[in-house]
MDAnalysis code that builds the backbone (N, CA, C; Angstrom):
import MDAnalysis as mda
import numpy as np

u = mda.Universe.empty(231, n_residues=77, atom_resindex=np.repeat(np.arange(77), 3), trajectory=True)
u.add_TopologyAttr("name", ["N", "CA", "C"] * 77)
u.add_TopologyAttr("resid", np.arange(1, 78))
u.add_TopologyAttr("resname", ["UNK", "UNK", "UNK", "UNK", "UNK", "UNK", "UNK", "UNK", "UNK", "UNK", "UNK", "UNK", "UNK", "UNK", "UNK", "UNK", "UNK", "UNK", "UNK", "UNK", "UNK", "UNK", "UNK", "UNK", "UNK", "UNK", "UNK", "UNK", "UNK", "UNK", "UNK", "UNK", "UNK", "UNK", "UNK", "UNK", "UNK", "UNK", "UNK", "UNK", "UNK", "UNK", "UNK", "UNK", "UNK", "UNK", "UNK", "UNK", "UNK", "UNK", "UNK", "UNK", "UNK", "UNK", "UNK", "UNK", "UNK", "UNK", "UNK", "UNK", "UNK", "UNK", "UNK", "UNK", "UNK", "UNK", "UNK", "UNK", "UNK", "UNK", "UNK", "UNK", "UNK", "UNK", "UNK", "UNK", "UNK"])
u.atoms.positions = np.array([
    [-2.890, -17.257, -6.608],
    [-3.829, -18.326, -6.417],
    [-5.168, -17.719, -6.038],
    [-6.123, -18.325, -6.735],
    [-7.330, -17.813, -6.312],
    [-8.471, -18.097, -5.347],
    [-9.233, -18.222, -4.209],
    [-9.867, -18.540, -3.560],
    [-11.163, -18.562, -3.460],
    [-11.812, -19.864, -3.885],
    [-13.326, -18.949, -4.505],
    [-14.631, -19.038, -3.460],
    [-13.819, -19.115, -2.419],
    [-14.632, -18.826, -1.031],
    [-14.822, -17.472, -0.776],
    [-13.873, -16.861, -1.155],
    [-13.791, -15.179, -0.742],
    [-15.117, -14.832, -1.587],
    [-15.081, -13.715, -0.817],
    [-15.915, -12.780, -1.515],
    [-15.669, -11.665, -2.508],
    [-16.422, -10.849, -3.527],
    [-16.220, -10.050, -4.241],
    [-15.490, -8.349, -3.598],
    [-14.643, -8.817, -3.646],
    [-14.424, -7.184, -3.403],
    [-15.064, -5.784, -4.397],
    [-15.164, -4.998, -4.216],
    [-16.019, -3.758, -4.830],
    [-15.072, -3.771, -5.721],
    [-13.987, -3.382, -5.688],
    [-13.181, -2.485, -7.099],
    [-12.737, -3.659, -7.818],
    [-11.792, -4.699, -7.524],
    [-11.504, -6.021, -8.170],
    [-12.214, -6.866, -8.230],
    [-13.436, -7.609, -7.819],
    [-13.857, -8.552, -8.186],
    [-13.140, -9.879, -7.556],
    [-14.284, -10.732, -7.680],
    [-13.485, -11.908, -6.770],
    [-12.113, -12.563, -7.823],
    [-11.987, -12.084, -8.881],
    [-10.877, -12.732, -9.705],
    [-9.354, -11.933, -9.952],
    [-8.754, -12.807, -10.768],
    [-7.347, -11.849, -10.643],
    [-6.312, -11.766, -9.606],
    [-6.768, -12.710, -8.177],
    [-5.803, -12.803, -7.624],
    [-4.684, -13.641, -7.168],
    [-3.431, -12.928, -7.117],
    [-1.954, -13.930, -7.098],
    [-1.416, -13.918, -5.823],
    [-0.694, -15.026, -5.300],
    [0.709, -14.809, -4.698],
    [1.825, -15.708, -4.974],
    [2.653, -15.340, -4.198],
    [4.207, -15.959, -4.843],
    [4.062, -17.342, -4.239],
    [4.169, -17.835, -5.391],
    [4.618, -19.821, -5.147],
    [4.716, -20.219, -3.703],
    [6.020, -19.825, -3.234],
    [6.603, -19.644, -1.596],
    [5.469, -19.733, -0.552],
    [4.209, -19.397, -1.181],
    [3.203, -19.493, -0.090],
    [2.498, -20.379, 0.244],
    [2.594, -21.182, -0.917],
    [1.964, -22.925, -0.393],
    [0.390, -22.713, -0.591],
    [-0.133, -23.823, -0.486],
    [-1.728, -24.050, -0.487],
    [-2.566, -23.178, 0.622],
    [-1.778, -23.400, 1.914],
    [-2.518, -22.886, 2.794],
    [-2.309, -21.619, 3.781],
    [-1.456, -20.561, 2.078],
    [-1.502, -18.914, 2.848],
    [-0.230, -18.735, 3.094],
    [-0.160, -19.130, 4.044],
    [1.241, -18.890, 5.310],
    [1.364, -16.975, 5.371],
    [2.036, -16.890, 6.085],
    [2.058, -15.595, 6.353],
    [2.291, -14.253, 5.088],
    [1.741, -14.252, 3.442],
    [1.214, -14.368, 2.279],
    [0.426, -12.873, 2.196],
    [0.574, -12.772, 0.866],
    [-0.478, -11.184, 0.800],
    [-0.849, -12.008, -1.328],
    [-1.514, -11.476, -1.257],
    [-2.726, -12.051, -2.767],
    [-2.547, -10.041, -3.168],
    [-2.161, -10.187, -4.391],
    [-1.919, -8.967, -4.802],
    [-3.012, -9.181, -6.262],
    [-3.450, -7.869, -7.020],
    [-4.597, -8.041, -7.978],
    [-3.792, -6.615, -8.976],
    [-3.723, -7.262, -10.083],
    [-3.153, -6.021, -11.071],
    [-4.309, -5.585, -12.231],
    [-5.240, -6.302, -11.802],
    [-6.977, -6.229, -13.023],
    [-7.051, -5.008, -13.584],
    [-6.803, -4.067, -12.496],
    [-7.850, -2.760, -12.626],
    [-6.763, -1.858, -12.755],
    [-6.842, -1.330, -13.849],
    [-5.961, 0.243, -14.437],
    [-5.802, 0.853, -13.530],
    [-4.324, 1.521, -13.067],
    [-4.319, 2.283, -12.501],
    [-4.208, 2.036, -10.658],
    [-4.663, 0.503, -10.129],
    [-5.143, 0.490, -8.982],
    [-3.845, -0.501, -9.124],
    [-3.407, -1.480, -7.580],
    [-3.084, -2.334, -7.381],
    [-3.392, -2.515, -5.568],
    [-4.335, -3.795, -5.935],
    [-5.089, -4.247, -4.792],
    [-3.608, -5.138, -3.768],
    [-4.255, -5.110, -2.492],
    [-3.183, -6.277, -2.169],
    [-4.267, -6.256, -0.556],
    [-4.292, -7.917, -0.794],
    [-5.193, -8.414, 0.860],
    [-4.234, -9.852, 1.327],
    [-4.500, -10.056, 2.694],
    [-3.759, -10.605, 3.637],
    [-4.172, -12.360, 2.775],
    [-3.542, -13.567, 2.885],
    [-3.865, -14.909, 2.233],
    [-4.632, -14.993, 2.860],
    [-4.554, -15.055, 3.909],
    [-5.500, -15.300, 5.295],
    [-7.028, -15.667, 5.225],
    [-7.267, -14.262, 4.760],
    [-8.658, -13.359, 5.309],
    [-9.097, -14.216, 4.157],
    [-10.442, -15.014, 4.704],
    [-11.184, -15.869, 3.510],
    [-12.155, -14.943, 2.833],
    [-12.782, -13.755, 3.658],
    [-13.911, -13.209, 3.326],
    [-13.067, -12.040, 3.444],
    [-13.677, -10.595, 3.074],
    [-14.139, -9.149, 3.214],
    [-13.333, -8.813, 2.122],
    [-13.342, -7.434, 2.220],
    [-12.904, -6.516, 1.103],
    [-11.106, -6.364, 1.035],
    [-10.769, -5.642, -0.547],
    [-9.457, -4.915, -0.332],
    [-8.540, -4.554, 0.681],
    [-7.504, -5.125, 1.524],
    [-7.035, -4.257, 2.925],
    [-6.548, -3.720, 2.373],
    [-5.751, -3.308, 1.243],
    [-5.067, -1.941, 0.665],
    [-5.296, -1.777, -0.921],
    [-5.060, -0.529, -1.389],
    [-6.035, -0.082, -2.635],
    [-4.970, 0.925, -3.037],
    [-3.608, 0.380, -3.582],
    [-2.476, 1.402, -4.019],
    [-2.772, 1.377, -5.501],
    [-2.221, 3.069, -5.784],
    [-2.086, 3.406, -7.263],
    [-0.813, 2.808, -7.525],
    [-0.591, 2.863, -8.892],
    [0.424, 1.826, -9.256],
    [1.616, 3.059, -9.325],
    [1.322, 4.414, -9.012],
    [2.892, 4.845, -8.786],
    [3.087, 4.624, -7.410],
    [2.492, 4.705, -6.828],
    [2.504, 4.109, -5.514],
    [3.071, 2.931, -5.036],
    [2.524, 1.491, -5.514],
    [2.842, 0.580, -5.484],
    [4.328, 0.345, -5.732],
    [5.141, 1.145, -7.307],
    [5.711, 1.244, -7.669],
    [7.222, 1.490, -6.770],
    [6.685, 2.879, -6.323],
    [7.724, 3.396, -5.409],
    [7.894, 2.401, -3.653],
    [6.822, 1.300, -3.272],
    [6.804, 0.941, -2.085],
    [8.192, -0.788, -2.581],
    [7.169, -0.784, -3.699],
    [8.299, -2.361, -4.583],
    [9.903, -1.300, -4.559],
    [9.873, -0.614, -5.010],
    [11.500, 0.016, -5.208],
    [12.366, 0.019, -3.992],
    [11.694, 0.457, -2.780],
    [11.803, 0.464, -1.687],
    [12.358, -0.930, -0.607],
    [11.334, -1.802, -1.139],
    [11.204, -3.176, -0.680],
    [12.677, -3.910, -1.006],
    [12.538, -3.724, -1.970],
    [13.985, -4.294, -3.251],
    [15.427, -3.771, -2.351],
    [15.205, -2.461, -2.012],
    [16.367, -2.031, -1.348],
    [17.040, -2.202, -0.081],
    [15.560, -2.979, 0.270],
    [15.705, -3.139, 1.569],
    [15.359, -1.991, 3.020],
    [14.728, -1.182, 2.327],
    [14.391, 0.115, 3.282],
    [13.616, -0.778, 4.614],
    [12.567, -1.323, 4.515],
    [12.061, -2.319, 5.819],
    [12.286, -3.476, 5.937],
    [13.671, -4.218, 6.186],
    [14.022, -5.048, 6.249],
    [14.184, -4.737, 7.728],
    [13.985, -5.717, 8.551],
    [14.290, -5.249, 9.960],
    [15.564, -5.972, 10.899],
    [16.311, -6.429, 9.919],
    [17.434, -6.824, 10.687],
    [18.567, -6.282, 10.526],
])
């Protein structure tokens, strides 16, 4: 979902960004992930109406943190 209050981030641009259904209109505890840009994969808090990128992973990167996730490596219960 896109927010067109935010501002432009430098590397993505104010467009291009998603999150999962599950998050409702208004965020909820939510991350807006951006796949635009070759090579990069952006991901910022729903939250934050304004500022830049909070994280700026390469997509092997990204790659290996999703593989991880899936497995449950930081699941904390």
């Amino acid at each position: 979902m896109l927010h067109p209050e935010r501002t432009e981030s430098p590397i993505f641009g104010a467009t291009g960004w998603g999150s999962a259904s599950a998050c409702g209109p208004n965020g909820g505890n939510c991350v807006e992930v951006n796949l635009t840009v070759p090579g990069h994969v952006g991901v910022r808090d729903s939250k934050q109406l304004t500022g830049d990128v909070t994280l700026d992973f390469d997509t092997a990167s990204w790659s290996r943190f999703l593989h991880r996730a899936r497995a449950g490596t930081f699941d904390l219960g």
